[in-house]
LUMKEBA-453106 format. One record per residue (C-alpha): residue number from 1; x negated, y, z. Coordinates in pm, 1 decimal. Layout:
# LUMKEBA-453106
{seq=NUM; x=X; y=Y; z=Z};
...
# end
This chain:
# LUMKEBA-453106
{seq=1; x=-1347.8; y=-2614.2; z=-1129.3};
{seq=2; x=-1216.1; y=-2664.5; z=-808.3};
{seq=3; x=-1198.2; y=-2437.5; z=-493.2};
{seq=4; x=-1414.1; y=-2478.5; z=-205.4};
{seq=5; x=-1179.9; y=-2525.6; z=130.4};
{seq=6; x=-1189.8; y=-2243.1; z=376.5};
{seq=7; x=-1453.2; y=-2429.2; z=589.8};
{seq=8; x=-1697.0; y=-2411.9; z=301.9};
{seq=9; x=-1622.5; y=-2061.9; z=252.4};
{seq=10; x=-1687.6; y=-1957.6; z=584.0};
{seq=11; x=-2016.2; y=-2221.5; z=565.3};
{seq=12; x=-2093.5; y=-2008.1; z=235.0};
{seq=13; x=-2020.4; y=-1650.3; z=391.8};
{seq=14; x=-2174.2; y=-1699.2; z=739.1};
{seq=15; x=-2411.6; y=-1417.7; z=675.6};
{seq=16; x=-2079.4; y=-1193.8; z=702.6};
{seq=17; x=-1963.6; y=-1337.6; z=1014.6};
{seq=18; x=-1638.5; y=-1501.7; z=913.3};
{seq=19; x=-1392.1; y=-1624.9; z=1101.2};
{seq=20; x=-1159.5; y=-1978.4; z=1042.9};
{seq=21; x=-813.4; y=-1895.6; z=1077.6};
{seq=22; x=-548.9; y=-2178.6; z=1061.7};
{seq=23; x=-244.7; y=-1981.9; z=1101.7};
{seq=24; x=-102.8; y=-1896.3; z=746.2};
{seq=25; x=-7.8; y=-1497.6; z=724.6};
{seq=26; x=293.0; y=-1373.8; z=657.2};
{seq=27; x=393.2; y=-1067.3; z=457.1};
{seq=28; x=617.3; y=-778.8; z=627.0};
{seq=29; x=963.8; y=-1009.0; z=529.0};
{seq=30; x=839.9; y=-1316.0; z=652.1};
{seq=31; x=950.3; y=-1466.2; z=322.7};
{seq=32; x=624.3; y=-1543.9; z=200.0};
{seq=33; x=289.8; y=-1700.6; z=322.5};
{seq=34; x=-8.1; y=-1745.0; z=255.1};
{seq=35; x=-249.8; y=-2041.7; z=279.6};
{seq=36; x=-211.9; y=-2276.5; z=602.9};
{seq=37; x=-569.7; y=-2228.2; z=632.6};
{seq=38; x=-846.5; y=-1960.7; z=523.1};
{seq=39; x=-1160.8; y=-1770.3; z=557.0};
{seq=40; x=-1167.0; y=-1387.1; z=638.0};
{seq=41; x=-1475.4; y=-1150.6; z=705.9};
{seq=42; x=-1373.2; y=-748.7; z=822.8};
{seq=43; x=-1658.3; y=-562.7; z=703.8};
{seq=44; x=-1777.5; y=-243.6; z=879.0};
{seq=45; x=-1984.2; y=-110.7; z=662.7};
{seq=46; x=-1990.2; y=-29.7; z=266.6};
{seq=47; x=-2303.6; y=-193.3; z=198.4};
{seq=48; x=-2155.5; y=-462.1; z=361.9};
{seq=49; x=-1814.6; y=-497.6; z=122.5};
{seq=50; x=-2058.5; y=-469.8; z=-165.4};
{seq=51; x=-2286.0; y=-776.8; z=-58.6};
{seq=52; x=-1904.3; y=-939.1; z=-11.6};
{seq=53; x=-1840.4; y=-866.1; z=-338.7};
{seq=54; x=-2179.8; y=-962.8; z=-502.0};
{seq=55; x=-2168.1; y=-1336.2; z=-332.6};
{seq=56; x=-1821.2; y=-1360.7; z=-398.7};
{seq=57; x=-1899.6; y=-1298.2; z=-768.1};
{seq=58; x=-2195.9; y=-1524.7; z=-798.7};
{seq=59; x=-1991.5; y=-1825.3; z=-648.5};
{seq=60; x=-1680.9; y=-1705.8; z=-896.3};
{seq=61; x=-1486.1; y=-1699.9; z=-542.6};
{seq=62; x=-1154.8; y=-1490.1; z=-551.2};
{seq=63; x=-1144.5; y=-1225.4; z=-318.2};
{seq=64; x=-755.5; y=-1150.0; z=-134.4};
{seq=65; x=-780.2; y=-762.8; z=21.5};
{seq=66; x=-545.8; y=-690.5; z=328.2};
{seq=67; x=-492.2; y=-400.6; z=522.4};
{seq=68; x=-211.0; y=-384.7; z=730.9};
{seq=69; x=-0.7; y=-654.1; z=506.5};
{seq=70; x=256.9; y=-376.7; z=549.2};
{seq=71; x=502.1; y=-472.0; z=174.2};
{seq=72; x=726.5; y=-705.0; z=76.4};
{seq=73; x=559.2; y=-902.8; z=-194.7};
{seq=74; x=274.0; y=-1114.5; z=-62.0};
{seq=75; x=9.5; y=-948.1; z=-265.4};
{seq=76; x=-216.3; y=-928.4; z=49.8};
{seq=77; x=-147.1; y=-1281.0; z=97.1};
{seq=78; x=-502.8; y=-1515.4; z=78.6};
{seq=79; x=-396.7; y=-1870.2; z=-151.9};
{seq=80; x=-611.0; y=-2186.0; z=-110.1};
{seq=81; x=-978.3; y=-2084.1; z=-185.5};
{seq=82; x=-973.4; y=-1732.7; z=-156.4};
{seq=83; x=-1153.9; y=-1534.3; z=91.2};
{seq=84; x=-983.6; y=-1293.7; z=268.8};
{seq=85; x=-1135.9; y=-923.3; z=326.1};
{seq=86; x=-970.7; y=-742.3; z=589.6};
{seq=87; x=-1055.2; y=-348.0; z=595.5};
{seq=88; x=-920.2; y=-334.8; z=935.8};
{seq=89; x=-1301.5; y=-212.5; z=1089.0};
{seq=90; x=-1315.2; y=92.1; z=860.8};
{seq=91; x=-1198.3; y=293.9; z=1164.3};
{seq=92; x=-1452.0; y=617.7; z=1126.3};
{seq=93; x=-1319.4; y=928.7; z=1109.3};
{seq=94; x=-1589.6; y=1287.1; z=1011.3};
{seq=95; x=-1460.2; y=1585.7; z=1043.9};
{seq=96; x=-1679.6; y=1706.7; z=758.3};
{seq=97; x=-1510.8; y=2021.2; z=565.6};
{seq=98; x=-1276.9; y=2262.6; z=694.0};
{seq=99; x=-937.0; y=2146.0; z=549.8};
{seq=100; x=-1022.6; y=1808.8; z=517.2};
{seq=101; x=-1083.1; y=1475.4; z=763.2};
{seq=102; x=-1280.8; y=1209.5; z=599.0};
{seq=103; x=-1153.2; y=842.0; z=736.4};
{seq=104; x=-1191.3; y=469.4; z=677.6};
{seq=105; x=-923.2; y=345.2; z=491.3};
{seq=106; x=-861.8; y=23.8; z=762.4};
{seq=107; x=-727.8; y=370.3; z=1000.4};
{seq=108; x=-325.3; y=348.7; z=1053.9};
{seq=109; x=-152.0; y=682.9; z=942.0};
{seq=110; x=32.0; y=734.8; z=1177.3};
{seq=111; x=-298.3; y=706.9; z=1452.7};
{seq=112; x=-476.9; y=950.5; z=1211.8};
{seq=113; x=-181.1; y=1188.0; z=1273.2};
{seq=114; x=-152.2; y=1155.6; z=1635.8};
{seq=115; x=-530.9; y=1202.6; z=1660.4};
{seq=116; x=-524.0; y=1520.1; z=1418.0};
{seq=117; x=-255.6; y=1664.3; z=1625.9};
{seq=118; x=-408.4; y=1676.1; z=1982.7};
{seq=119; x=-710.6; y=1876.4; z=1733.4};
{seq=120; x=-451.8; y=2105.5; z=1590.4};
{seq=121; x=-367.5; y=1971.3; z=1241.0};
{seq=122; x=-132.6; y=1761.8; z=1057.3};
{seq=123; x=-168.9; y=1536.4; z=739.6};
{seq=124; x=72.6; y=1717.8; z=519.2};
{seq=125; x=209.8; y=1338.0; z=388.7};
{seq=126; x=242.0; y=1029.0; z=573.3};
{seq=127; x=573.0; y=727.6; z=618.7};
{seq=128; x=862.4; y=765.4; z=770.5};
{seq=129; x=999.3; y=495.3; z=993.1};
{seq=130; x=699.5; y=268.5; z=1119.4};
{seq=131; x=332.6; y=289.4; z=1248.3};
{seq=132; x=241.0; y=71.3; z=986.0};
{seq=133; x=28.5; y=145.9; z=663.6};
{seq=134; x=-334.0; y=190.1; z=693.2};
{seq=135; x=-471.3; y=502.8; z=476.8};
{seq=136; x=-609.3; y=232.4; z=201.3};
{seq=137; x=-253.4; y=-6.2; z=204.9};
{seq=138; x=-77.5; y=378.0; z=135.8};
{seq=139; x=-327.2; y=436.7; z=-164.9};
{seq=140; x=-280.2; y=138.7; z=-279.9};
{seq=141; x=45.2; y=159.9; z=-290.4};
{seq=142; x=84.6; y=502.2; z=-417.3};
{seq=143; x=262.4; y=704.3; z=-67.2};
{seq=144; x=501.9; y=964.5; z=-16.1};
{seq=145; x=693.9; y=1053.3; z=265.5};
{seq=146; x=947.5; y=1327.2; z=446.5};
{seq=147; x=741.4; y=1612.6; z=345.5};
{seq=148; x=661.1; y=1518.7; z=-13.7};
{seq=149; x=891.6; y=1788.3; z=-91.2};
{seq=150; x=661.8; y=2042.1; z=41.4};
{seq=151; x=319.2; y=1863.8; z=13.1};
{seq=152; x=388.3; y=1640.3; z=-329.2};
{seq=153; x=306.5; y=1280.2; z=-317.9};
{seq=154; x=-30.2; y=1120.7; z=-99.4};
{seq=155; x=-204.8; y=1162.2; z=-376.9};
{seq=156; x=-191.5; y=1531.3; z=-399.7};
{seq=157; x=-397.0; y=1578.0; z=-64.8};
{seq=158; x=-667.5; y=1284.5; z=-112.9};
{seq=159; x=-943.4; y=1483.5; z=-238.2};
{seq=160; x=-1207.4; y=1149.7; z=-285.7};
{seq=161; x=-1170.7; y=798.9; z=-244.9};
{seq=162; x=-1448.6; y=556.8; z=-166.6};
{seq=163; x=-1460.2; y=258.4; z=-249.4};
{seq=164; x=-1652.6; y=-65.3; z=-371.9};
{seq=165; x=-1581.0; y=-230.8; z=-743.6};
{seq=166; x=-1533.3; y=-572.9; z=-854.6};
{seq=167; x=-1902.0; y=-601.7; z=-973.5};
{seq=168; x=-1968.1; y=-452.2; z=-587.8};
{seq=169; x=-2072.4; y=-81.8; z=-701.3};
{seq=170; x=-1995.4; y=165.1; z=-438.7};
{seq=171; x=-1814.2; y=428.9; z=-614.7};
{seq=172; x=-1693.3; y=785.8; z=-499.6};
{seq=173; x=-1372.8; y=908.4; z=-709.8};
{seq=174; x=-1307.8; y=1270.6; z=-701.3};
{seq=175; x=-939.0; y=1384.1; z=-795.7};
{seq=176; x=-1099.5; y=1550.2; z=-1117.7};
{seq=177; x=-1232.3; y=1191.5; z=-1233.6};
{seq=178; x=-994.5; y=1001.9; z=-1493.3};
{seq=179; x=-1026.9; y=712.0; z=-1259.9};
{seq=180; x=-845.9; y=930.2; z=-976.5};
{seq=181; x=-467.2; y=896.1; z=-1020.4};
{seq=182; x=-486.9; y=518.1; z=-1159.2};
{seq=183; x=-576.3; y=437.1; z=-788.5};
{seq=184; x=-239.2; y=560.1; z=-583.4};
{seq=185; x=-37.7; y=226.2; z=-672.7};
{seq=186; x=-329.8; y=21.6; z=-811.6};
{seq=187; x=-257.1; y=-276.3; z=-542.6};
{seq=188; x=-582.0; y=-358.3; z=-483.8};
{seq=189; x=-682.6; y=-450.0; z=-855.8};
{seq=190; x=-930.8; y=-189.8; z=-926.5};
{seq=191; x=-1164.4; y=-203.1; z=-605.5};
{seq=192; x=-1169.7; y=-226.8; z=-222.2};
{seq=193; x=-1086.2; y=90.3; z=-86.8};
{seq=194; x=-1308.1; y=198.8; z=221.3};
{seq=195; x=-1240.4; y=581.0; z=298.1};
{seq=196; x=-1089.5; y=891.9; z=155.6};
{seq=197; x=-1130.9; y=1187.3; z=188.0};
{seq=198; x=-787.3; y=1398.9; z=298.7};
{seq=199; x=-638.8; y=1708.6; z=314.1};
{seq=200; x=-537.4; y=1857.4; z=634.7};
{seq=201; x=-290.7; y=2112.4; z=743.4};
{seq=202; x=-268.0; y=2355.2; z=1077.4};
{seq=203; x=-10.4; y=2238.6; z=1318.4};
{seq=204; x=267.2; y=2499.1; z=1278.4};
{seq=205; x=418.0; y=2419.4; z=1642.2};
{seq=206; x=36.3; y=2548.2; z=1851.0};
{seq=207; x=-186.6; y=2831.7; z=1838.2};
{seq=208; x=-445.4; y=2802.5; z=1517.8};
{seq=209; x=-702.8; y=2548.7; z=1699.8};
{seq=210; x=-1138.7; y=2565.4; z=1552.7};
{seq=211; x=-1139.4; y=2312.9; z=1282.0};
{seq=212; x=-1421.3; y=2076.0; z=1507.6};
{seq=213; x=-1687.5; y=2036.2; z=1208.3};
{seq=214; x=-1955.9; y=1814.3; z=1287.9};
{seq=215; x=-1709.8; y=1549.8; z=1487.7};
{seq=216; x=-1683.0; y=1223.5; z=1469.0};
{seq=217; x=-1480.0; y=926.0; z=1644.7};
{seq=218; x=-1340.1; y=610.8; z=1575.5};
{seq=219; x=-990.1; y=574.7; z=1560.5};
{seq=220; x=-826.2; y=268.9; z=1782.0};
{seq=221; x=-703.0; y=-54.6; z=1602.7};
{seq=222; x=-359.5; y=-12.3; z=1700.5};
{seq=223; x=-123.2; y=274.2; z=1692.7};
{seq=224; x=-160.5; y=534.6; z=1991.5};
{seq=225; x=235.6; y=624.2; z=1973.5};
{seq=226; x=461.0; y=336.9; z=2050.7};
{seq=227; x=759.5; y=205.4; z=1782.9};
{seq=228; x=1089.3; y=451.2; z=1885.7};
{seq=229; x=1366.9; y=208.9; z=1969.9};
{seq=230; x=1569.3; y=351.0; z=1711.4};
{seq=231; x=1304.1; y=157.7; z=1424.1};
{seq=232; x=1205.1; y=-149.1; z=1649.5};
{seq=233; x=1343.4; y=-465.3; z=1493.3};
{seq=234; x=1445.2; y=-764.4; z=1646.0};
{seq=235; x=1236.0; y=-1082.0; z=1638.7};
{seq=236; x=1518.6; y=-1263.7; z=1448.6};
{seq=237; x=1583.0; y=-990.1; z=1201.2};
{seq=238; x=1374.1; y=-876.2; z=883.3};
{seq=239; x=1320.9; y=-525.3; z=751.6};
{seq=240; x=1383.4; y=-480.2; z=398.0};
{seq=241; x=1367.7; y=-164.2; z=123.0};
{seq=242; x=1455.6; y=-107.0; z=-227.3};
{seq=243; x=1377.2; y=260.4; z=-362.1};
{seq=244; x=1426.1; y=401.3; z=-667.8};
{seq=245; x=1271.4; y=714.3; z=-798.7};
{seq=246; x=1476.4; y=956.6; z=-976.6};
{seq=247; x=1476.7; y=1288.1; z=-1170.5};
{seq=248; x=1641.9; y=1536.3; z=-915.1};
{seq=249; x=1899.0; y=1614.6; z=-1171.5};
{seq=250; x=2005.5; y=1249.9; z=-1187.3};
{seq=251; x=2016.5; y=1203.3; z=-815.6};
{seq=252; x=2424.1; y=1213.5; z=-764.0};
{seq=253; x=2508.6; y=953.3; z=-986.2};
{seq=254; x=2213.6; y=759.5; z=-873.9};
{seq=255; x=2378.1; y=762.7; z=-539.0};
{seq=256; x=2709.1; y=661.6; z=-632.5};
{seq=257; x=2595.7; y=337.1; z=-791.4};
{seq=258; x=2359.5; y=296.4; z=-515.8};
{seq=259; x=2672.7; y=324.0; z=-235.2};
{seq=260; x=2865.2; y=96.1; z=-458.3};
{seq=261; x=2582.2; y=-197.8; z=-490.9};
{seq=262; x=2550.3; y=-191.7; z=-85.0};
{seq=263; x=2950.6; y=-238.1; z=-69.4};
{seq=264; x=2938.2; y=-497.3; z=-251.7};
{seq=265; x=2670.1; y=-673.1; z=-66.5};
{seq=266; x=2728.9; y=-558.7; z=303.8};
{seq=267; x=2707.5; y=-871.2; z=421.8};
{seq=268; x=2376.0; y=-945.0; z=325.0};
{seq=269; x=2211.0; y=-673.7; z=496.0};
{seq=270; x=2282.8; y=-452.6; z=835.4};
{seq=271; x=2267.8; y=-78.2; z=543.8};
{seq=272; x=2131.3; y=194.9; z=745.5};
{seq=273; x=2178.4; y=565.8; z=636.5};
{seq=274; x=2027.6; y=607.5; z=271.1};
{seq=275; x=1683.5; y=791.5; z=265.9};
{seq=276; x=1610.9; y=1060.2; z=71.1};
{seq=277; x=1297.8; y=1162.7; z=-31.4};
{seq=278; x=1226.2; y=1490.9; z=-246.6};
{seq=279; x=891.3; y=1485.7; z=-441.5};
{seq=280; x=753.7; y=1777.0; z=-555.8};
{seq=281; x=567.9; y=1785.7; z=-898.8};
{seq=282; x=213.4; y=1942.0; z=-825.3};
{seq=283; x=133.6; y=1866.3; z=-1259.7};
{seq=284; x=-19.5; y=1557.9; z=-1123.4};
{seq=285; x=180.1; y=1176.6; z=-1082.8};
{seq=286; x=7.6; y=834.6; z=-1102.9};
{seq=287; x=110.8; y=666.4; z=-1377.6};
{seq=288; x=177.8; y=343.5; z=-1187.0};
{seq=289; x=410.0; y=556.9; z=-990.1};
{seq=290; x=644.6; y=778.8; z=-1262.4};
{seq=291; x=538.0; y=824.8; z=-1617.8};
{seq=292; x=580.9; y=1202.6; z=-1611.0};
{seq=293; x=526.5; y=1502.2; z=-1392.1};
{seq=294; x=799.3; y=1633.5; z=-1266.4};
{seq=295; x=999.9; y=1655.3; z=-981.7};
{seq=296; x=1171.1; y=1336.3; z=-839.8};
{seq=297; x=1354.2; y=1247.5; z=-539.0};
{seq=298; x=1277.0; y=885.4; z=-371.8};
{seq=299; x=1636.6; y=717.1; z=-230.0};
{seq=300; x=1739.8; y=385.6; z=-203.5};
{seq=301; x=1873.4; y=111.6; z=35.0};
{seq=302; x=1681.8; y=-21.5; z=379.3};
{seq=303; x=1805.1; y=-234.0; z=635.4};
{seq=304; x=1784.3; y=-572.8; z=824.1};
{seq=305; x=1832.5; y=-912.4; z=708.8};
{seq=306; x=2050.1; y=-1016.0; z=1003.3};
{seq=307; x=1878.5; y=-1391.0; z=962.6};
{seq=308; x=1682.1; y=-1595.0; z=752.5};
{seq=309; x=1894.3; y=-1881.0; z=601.4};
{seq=310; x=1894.7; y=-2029.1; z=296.9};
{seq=311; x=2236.7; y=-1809.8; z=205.9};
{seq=312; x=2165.8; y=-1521.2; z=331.6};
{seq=313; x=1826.9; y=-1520.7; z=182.3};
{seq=314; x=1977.3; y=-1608.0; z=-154.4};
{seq=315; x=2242.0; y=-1306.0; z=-92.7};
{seq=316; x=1908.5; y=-1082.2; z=-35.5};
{seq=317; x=1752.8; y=-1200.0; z=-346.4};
{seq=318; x=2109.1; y=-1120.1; z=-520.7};
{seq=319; x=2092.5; y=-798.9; z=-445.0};
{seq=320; x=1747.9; y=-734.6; z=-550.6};
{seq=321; x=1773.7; y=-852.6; z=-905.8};
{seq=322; x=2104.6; y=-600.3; z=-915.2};
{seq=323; x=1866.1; y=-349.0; z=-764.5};
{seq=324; x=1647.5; y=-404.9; z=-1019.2};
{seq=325; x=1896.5; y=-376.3; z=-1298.9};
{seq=326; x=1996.9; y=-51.1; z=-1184.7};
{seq=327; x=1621.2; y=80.6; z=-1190.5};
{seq=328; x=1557.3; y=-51.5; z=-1522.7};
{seq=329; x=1959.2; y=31.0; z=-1654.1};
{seq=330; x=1839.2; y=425.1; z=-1692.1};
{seq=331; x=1548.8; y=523.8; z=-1870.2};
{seq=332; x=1423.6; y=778.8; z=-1626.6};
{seq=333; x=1462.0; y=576.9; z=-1295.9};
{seq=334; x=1181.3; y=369.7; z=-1139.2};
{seq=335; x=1113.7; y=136.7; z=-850.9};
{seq=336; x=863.5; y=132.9; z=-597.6};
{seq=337; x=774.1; y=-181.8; z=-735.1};
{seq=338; x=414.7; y=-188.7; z=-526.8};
{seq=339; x=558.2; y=-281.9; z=-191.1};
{seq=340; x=871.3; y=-403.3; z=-247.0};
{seq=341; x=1026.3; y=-773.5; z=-297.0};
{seq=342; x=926.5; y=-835.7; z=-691.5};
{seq=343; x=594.3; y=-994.6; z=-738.2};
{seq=344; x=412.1; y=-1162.8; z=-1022.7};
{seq=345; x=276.0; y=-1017.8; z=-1335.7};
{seq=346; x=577.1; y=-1048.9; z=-1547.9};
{seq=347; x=758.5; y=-862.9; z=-1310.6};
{seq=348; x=481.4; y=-574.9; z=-1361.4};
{seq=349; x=444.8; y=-581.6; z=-1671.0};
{seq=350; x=839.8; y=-512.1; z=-1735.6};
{seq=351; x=864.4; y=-209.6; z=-1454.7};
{seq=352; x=510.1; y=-31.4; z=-1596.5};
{seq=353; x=585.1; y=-70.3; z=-1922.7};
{seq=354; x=390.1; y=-207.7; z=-2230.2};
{seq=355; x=162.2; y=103.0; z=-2207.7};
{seq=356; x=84.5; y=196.7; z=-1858.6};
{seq=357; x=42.8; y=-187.6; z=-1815.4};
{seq=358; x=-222.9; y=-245.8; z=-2084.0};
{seq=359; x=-424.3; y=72.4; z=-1958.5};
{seq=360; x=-398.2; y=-102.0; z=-1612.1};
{seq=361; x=-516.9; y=-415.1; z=-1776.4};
{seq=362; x=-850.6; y=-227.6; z=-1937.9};
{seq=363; x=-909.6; y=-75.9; z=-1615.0};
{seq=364; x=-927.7; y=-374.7; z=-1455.5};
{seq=365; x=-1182.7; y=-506.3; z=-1707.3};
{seq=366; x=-1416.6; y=-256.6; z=-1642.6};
{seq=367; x=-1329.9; y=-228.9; z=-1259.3};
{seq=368; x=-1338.6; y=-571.5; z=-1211.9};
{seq=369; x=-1435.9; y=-792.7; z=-1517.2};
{seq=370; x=-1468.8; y=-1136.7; z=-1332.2};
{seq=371; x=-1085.8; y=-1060.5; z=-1226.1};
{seq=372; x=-1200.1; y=-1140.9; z=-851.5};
{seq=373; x=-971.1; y=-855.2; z=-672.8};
{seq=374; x=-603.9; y=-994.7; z=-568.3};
{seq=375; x=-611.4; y=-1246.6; z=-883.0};
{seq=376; x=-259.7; y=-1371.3; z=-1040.8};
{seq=377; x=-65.9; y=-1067.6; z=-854.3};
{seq=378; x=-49.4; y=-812.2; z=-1108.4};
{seq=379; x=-253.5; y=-1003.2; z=-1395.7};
{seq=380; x=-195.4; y=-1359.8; z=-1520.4};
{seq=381; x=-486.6; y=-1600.3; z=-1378.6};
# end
């Protein structure tokens, strides 16, 4: 059966007030894009994500979720057919339970921070480098950050996540539930995340400030701090990453054959200083993250792909498959496959692993048994 255009679809979903947008969208690496033309609707409410989901099921339409579009692998990316749901309106932030700010998962980390710090608090995880994840892109795809050493990884200080199934159930997952750690890296197979609840820390920099129950506000669209000059990029050049997770005893020799594979491919890519990123094991770890819990350190390559021709592309790709053979060339390293370059569901099924992959697989059968969530990105179609 074919699929409708993206006039139909927006003739189909006019109750949602869709828009027509001709542009095609572009991951972070401008590598890949998405459909020269397609329908989006940005929800505000969770009632409304459900009805979403409900038509889109009926009319066996697949549904494309998008945040910020802040990875490498065009999984946010809407193909020919699909209708796009942006999260981007889930802005609301509660302050409902001391410890703890409850927030739409379309609000940008780094504005949630910069908000919770003119209150008094800090989120006790967030990125490093960019205002760019939105609270739902980072649980998708899994999170950590400069003080995961202290604080473990995001998904030690969510406490709930809402969100809406692929049959269009609102559901609330508490970290007790099974469900709860198959979320942090789940790309958007499992459901459309709309809030989560997180844990909050005192500002150790101010006087103790009254935690302001009762409030509520909406967090602005766009971040509130600008991009330091130090991380802006320039129009011609692409931002790239490849991180590998590794047992903290394995670290140095990870780093010796990680300084030898940039040598060899300096020219590719302007190398920045490595990041390191320790991980502390709280006896929890998502299973599309690291198989075990323990402590790990996240390091790896980043830098700028001074331009985008056909060679130095290629050279970029080059380097990734050797990147990837030195993840998979140890059987206690990982990659952060979920926002990086690889894409397609051979390429998950060989970095999960037979068993976390087939899990993933019955999940997403019960989750979402019409397979309408980001279809043919993790899963054959």
């Amino acid at each position: 059966m074919s699929r409708p255009n993206a006039q139909a679809l927006c003739e189909a979903f006019a109750p949602f007030r869709p828009s027509l947008v001709e542009q095609p969208l572009a991951d972070f690496s401008r590598l890949r894009f998405g459909a020269a033309g397609y329908c989006e609707v940005a929800p505000r409410t969770t009632g409304a994500v459900s009805q979403i989901v409900q038509a889109a099921r009926e009319r066996g339409v697949p549904l494309r979720l998008r945040a910020q579009g802040h990875s490498l692998n065009g999984a946010t990316l809407p193909d020919a057919g699909e209708l796009l749901v942006s999260t981007r309106n889930f802005r609301g932030l509660r302050f409902e339970e001391p410890g703890t700010v409850t927030a739409g998962c379309g609000v940008v980390l780094w504005v949630l921070q910069y908000i919770l710090r003119r209150h008094g608090f800090d989120l006790p995880v967030l990125n490093d480098g960019y205002p760019g994840p939105s609270i739902g892109g980072y649980l998708a795809a899994g999170g950590f950050g400069p003080r995961s050493g202290l604080y473990g990884g995001f998904w030690d200080n969510v406490r709930e996540v809402a969100m809406v199934d692929g049959s269009g159930r609102p559901r609330r997952i508490g970290a007790g539930d099974r469900l709860f750690p198959w979320l942090f890296g789940s790309m958007g197979q499992l459901g459309v995340f709309v809030g989560a609840k997180l844990a909050i820390i005192p500002r150790p920099d101010v006087p103790p400030a009254p935690y302001p129950s009762g409030r509520t506000l909406v967090a602005p669209e766009l971040a509130a701090p600008k991009v330091p000059p130090e991380f802006a990029t320039r129009k011609e050049e692409s931002l790239f990453w490849f991180t590998l997770f590794v047992p903290d005893e394995e670290l140095e020799p990870a780093l010796r054959r990680l300084a030898d594979l940039e040598r060899a491919h300096g020219t590719a890519l302007r190398f920045q200083e490595r990041y390191r990123y320790s991980i502390r094991d709280r006896g929890r770890m998502p299973p599309l993250i690291y198989p075990q819990a323990r402590p790990i350190t996240a390091t790896g390559a980043w830098g700028w792909l001074s331009d985008q021709s056909a060679a130095r592309v290629e050279k970029l790709l080059e380097f990734d498959r050797q990147f990837g053979a030195l993840a998979a060339s140890e059987p206690h390293y990982r990659r952060y496959v979920q926002s990086e370059l690889p894409a397609g569901p051979a390429v998950y099924e060989r970095y999960f692993g037979p068993r976390v992959y087939g899990e993933l697989r019955r999940l997403k059968a019960e989750l979402d048994p019409a397979a309408l969530l980001n279809r043919g990105t993790v899963f054959p179609v």
